[in-house]
N, C-alpha and C positions, 0 to 999 in steps of 0.2 A: 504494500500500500504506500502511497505518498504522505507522507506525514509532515504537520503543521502544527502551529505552538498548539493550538485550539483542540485538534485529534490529541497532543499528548495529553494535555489536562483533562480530557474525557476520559484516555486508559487509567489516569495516576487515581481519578476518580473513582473508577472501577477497580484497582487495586486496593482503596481506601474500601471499599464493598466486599471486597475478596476477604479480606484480612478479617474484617466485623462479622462474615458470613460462616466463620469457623468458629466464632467465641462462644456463640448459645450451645452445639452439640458438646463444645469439650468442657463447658461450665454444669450441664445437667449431669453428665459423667463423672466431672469430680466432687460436685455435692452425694454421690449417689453412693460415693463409697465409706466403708467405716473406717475412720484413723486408726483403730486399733488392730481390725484386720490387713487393711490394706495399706500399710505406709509405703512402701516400693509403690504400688501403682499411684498412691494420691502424688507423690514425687514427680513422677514420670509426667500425667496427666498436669500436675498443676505449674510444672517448669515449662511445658509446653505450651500453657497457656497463656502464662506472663510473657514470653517469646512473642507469640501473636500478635500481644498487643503492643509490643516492642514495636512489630513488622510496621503493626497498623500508622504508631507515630511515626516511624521513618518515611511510607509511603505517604504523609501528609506534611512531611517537612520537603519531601521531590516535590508533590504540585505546588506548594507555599512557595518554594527556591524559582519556581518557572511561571508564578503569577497566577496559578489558581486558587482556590479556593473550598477546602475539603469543607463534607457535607457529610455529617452523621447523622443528625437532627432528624429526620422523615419518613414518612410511611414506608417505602421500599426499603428502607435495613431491616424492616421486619415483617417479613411477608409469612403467611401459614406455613407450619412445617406439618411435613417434609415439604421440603423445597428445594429445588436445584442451585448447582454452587453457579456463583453469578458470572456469566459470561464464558463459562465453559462447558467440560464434558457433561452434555444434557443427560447422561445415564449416572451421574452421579447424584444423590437425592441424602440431601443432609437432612438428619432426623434428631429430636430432641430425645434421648434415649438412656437408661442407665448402663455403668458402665459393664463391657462381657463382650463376649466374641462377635455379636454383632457388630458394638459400637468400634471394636478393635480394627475389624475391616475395612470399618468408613473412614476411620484417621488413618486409614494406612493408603487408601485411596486418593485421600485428599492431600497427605504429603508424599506421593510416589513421586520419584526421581524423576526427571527428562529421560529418554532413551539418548543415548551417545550418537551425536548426531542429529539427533530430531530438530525439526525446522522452529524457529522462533515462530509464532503464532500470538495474535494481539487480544484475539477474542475465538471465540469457540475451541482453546487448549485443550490437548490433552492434560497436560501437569503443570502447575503451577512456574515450574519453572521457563519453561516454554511461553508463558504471560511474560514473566519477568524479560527473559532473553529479547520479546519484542519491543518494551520499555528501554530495553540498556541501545538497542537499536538505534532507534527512533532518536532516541539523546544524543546519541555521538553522532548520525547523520545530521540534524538540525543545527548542533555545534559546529559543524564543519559548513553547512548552510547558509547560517544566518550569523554565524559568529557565539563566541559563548556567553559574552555579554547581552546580547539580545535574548539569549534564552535563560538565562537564569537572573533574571526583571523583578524577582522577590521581594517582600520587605523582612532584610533580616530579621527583625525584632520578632516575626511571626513563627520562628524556627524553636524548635522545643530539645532542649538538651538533657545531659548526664542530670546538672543540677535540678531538674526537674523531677526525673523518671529514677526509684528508687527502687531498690529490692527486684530488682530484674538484673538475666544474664547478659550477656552478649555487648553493645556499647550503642550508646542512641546517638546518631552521627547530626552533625549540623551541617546544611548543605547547604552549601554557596556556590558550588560550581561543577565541570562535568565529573572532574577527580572525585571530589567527595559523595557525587551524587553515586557515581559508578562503585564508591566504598558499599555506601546504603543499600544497593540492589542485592552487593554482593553476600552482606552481612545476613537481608533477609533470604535470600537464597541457601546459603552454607547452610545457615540455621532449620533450613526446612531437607534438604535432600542432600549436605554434606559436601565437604570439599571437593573440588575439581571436580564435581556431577561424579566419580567414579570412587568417593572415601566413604567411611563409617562417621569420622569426627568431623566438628562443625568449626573446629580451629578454636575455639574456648576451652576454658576450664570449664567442668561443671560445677555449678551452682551449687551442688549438693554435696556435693565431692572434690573439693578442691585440688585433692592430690593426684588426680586422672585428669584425663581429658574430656571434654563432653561429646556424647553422641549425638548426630542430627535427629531431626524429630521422627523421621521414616524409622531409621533404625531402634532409638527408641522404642517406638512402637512392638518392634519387631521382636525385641527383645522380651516383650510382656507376653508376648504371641508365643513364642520359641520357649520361654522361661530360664533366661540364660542370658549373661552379659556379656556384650562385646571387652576383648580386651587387647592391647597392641598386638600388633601382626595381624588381628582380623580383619576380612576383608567382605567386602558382598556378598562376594561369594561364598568364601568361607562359613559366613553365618558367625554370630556369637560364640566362642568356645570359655566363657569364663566363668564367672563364681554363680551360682542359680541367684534369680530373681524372681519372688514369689506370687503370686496373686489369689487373693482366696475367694471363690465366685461364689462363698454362702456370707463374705462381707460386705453385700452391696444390696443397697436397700431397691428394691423394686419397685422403680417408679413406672409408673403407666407411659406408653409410648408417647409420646405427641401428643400431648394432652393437651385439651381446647377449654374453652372459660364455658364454651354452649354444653360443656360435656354435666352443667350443673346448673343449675337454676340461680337469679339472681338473690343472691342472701344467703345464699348456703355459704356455710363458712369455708370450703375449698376454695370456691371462687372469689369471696373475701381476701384470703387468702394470698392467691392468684393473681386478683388485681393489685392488691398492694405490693406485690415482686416487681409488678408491669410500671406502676408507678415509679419504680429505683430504678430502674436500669432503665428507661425511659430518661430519667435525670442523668444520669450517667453518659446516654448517650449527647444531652443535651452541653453538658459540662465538659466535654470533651469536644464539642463542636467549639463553643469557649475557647477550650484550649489554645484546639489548632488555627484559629483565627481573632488574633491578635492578645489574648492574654495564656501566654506558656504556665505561669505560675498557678494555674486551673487544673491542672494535671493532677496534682496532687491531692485534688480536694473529690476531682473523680475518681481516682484509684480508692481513696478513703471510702468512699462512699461504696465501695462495690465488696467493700465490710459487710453492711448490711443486709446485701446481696445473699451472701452466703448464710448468714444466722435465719433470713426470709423462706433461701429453699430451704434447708438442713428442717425447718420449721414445718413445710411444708411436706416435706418426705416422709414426718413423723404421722400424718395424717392419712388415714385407711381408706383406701379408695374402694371400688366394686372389683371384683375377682380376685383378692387375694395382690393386687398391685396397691401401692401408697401415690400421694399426689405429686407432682411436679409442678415448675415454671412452665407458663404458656410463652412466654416472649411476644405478647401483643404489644403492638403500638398506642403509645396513648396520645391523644392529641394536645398540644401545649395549651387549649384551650382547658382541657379538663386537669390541669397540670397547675393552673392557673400562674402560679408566681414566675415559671418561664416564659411567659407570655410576651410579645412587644418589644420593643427597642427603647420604653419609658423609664425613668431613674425609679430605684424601688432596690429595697433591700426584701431578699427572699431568706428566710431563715432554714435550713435543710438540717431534718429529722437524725439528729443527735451528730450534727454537724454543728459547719460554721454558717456566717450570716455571709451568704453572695450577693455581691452589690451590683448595682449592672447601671448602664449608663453616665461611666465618668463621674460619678461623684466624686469631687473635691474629700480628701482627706488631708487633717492635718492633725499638729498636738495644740493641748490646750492644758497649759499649769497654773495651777491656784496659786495665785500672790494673799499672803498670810501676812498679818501685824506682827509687830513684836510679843504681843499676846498671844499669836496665833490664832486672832479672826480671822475670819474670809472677807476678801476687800474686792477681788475683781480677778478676771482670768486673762491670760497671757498669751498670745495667738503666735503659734512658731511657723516657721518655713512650710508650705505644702508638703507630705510626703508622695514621694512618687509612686503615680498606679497603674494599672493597665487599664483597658476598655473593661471590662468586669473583670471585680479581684473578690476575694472573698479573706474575713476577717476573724480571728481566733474565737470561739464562744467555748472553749473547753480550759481556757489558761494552761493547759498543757504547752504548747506549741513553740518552739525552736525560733520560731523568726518572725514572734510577736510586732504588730497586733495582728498579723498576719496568718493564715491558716498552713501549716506546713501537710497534715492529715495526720497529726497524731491522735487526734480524737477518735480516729479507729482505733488504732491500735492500743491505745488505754481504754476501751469501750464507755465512752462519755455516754453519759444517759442525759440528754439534753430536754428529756420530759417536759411541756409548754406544763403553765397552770392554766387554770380555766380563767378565760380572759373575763376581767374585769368589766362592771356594768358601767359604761360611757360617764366620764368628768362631769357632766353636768348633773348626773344624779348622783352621784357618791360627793360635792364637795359641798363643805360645811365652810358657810358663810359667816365672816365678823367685819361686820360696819365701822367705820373708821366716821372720820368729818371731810367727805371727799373723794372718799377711796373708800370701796368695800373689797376685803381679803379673802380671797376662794382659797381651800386648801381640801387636798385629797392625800391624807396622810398613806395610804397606801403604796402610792407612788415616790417618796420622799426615799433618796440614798445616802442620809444625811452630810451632803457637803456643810453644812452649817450656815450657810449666806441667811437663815432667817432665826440664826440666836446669839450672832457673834458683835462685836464693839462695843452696843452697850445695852440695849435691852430688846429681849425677844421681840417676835413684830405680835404676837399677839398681846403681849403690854406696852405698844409701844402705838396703839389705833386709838387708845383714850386720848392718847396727843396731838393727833394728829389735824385739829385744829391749826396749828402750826406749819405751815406751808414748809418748812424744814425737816421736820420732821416727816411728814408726807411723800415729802421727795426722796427722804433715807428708806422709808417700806419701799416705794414705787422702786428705787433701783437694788435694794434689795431682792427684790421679786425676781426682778429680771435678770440677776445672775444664778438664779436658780435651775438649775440647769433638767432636769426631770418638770419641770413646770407642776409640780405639787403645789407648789402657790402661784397663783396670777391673783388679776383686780381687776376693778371696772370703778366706774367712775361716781357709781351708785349701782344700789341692791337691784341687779335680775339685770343691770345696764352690759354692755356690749364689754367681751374681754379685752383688754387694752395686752398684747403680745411684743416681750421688744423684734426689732426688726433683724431678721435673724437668715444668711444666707442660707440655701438649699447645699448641704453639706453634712461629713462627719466629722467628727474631732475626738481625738482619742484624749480621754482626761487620766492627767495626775494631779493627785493635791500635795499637801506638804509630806516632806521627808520623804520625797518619792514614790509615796505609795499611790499605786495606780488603781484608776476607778472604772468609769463606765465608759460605753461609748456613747457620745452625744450625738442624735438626729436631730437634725434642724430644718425647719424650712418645709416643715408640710412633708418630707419626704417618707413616702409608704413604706411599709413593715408588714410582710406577706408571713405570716407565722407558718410553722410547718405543717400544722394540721387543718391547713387550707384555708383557716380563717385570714379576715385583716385586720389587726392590729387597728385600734381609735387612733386614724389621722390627725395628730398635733403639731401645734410650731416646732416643739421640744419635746424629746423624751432621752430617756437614757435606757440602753442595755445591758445587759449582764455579759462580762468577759471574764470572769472569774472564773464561770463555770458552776457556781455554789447557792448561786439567789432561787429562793422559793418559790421567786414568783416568775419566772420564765416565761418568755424571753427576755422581760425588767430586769433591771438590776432592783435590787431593794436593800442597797447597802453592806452585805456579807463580807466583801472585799476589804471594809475594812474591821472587818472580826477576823478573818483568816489573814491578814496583814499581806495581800498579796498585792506581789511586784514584779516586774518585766524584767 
């Protein structure tokens, strides 16, 4: 075929579909097995996995390096299974399946090696490699066409690297140009069918085993197949000749083949279930569209998130289906509408179920430090440098987190139980009113993180309204109020009169107060707050967050932070 920028971005597309279209059969395979039966196969299976998704972000740093634009986000990444692997051999039919000799033949299928010599092929492949080989093609003919600066028209910044992508083998390459791109093919190729199309090893250590070399993912396979490990001097042919590798096929929980949500009624709790997994990896896929197009630092907040994933099925396995089978993930699609807080291109903080808060639409982030008396009142806050963000970042709620206030995804791996409270019934009916001469004082103690702006210098503001006669004194409440940062106190101008809000930009601000100790995060400016449990949050000028991790009242802060003395 004749190949143009526009044809490659279509195949690097369809690679990014390729890579996604093997994650649901080898993700229901390794929920399916028991850890204590089966640790050699959860290994096998689950190193192959993380690989995958390796493949996935390399092939989405190729189209990003050549000016495309990957796309996970959409109906067709998740079409009914069984379904055919995308853009090739149409007799191959990927199934949602537990793991056994079935499922063994499909991944052995789906990473089978090119034949030696087999012609590069763009679309309709026999093996994967054969995709790839017409990719690596395409690149170096266009290079040579159009020049390599014309074809690799990327925007760096969009490129997702090592710093990124954690607890995975192999090396996640950054591509700028034909060299590294030609690394990237090569990396996901070894990894899938082995060095020089004719080795056993993928040219890594293994992950697991430091002390050897690792097997490519075919052979892998092949080893669970044969029940026997490859070890040096073997060869293809040869087969594995080394130490047994086990697998116990009474360790593996019996999920129902391709299980569909119609296969139960709406309310039944499988399908409950069911849709709550569609829901996560629905996010996941959403979050990783994120990623790969223009915020890298997202990575990790989708990986984290595919925690959940697994505690969802492992959950749903446990559950007894009809014939002696237990339930499975369906892998439907959910639509961003029923998703609600992915929705749109609008600023809005989305809170994710025992995650962090994902902010979307450039929201200005900065710090913001309490200036304290020699007394240590609170006098007024401190506005520092903007901190630098991406087009959507998402921000620590677990206080675990490495590169505060920032989400690194430790919240998985410490299993943060980010539990919402039951949201609170709307300001205007919870806040208990005291009349001033001028000024009447709304307070919803509730909401209150104690910074102190309404008891510090010289007397609280609820004794300090009898005064307030005094136009001076009126002015000390009125700007007291307003550096209240959780807006637990506001005023109006008389009883039931309009809230008077100081003028407050659409932004976050990460607050410290004295001696360091770090508090909540500040919303300002009306900007929505999409909780996890689908609700929205009462849209206010101000409010504060919990980054601690510890407040009661989720996703508020309600001041913990400073009982557990927590700091950055």
């Amino acid at each position: 075929m004749t190949w143009t920028l526009e044809s490659l971005r279509e195949h690097l597309q369809w690679a990014v579909e390729l890579e996604h279209a093997t994650l649901p059969p080898y993700l229901c395979a390794l929920y399916s097995l028991d850890p204590q039966r089966n640790p050699e196969a959860i290994q096998v299976v689950g190193s192959v996995f993380s690989e995958e998704m390796l493949h996935l972000a390399l092939a989405a740093n190729i189209l990003n390096a050549v000016g495309g634009r990957p796309h996970l986000d959409k109906p067709e990444m998740l079409p009914p299974h069984p379904r055919r692997m995308p853009h090739g051999d149409r007799s191959l039919q990927l199934s949602l399946a537990p793991f056994g000799p079935e499922a063994l033949e499909m991944f052995l299928r789906i990473e089978r090696p090119a034949p030696p010599g087999g012609p590069a092929e763009g679309d309709n492949y026999e093996t994967i490699g054969q995709f790839y080989d017409a990719i690596e093609r395409a690149l170096i003919e266009l290079c040579d066409e159009l020049g390599e600066d014309a074809v690799f028209c990327g925007d760096p910044a969009r490129q997702v690297g090592d710093a990124h992508f954690r607890h995975s083998g192999g090396r996640l390459i950054v591509v700028d140009s034909l060299k590294s791109a030609l690394e990237a093919l090569e990396e996901i190729v070894e990894q899938g069918e082995g060095t020089a199309r004719g080795e056993v090893w993928d040219g890594d250590a293994d992950m697991f085993h430091p002390d050897r070399d690792e097997v490519a993912h075919y052979y892998r396979f092949q080893e669970l197949k044969l029940g026997r490990r490859y070890q040096r001097g073997d060869t293809p042919e040869s087969g594995p000749t080394g130490e047994p590798i086990g697998f116990d096929v009474d360790g593996v929980r019996p999920m129902r083949p391709n299980p569909r949500l119609t296969d139960h009624p709406e309310g039944h709790p499988i399908r409950v279930a069911q849709e709550e997994f569609n829901h996560t990896y629905c996010a996941v896929l959403h979050l990783l569209e994120q990623t790969f197009n223009g915020s890298p630092r997202m990575l990790s907040v989708a990986t984290g998130t595919m925690y959940a994933l697994k505690a969802q099925a492992e959950a749903l396995m446990q559950m007894p289906d009809d014939e002696g089978f237990v339930a499975g993930p369906t892998f439907d699609y959910v639509t961003p509408a029923a998703r609600q807080w992915s929705v749109g291109e609008s600023q809005r903080v989305a809170v994710l179920p025992n995650g962090p808060y994902v902010v979307y639409g450039r929201v200005p982030l900065r710090r913001k430090l309490k200036i304290v008396s020699e007394n240590n009142d609170s006098l007024t806050w401190q506005t520092s440098a903007a901190i630098e963000t991406e087009d959507t970042y998402a921000l620590c709620r677990c206080g675990r987190s490495g590169s505060k206030p920032f989400c690194d995804g430790t919240h998985a791996v410490v299993g943060f139980d980010g539990t919402e409270a039951e949201p609170m019934a709307p300001y205007g009916e919870l806040q208990h009113v005291h009349d001033g001469v001028g000024i009447s004082a709304q307070r919803v103690g509730e909401l209150c993180i104690h910074a102190a702006f309404c008891i510090g210098r010289t007397r609280p503001i609820a004794k300090m309204l009898a005064d307030t006669e005094d136009s001076d004194v009126r002015s000390d409440v009125m700007g007291r109020i307003d550096h209240c940062p959780s807006g637990s106190y506001s005023y109006a101008l008389e009883r039931g009169g309009q809230s008077i809000e100081p003028d407050l930009p659409r932004a976050i601000s990460v607050l410290e107060e004295e001696d360091g100790q770090a508090s909540a995060l500040w919303v300002t400016g009306d900007l929505p707050v999409h909780r996890a449990d689908g609700r929205l949050q009462e849209t206010r000028n101000r409010a504060t967050l919990c980054r601690c991790g510890h407040s009661s009242n989720k996703p508020l802060c309600d001041g913990t932070h400073r009982e557990i003395k927590f700091h950055e």
